[in-house]
C-alpha positions in Angstrom: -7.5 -9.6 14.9 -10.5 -9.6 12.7 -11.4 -12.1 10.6 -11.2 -10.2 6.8 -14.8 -10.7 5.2 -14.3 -9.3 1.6 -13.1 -6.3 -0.1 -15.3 -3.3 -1.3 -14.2 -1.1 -4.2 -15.2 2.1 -4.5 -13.8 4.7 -7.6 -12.9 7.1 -5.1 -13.5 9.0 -2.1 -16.5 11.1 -3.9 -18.3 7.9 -4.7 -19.1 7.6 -0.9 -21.5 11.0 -1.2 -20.3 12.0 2.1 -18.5 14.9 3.9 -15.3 14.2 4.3 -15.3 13.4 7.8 -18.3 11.2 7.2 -16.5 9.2 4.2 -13.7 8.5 6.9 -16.0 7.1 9.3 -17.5 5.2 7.3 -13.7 3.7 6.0 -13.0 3.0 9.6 -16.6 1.7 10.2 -15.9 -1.0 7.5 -12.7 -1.5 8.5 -13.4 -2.4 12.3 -16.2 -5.0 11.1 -13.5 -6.7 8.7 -13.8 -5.6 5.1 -10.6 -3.9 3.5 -11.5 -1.0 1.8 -9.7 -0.4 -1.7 -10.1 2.8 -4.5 -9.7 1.5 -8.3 -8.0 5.0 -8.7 -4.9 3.5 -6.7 -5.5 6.5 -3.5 -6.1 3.5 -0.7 -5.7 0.0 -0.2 -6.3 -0.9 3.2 -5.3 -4.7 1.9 -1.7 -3.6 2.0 0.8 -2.6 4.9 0.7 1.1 4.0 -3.2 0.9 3.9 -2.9 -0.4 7.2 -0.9 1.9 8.5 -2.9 4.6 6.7 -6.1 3.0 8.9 -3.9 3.2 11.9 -3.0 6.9 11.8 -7.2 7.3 10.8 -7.6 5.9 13.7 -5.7 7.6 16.3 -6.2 11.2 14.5 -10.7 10.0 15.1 -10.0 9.4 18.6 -7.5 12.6 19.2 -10.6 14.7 17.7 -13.1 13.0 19.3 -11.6 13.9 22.6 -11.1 17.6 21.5 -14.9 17.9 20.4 -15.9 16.4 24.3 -16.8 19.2 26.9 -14.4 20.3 29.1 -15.3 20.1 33.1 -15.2 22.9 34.8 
């Protein structure tokens, strides 16, 4: 498990500047290196079991996707 190093706040998800996609990238990117990630409009706090498993889905939905972007062999 990683060690938690702080929280960062952001107002929303439009406060990131990024595409969609990106924003959520960039959640999971802070997440993996041990920040929680919280929104002071109440939309996600990874701090809590429901933001966890909120991360968790993230997660598995990223990898599912990335795999469906990879090049089939032929």
């Amino acid at each position: 498990m990683t060690k938690r190093r702080g929280i960062k706040v952001f107002a929303n998800f439009n406060q990131l500047g990024m595409s969609l996609d990106e924003a959520l990238q960039e959640l999971l990117r802070l997440d993996r290196i041990g920040f929680y990630i919280r929104m002071s409009d109440g939309s996600l706090d990874t701090s809590t079991h429901a933001g966890q498993l909120f991360v968790q889905r993230l997660r598995q939905v990223s990898a599912a996707y990335q795999e469906f972007k990879r090049p089939a062999l032929t």
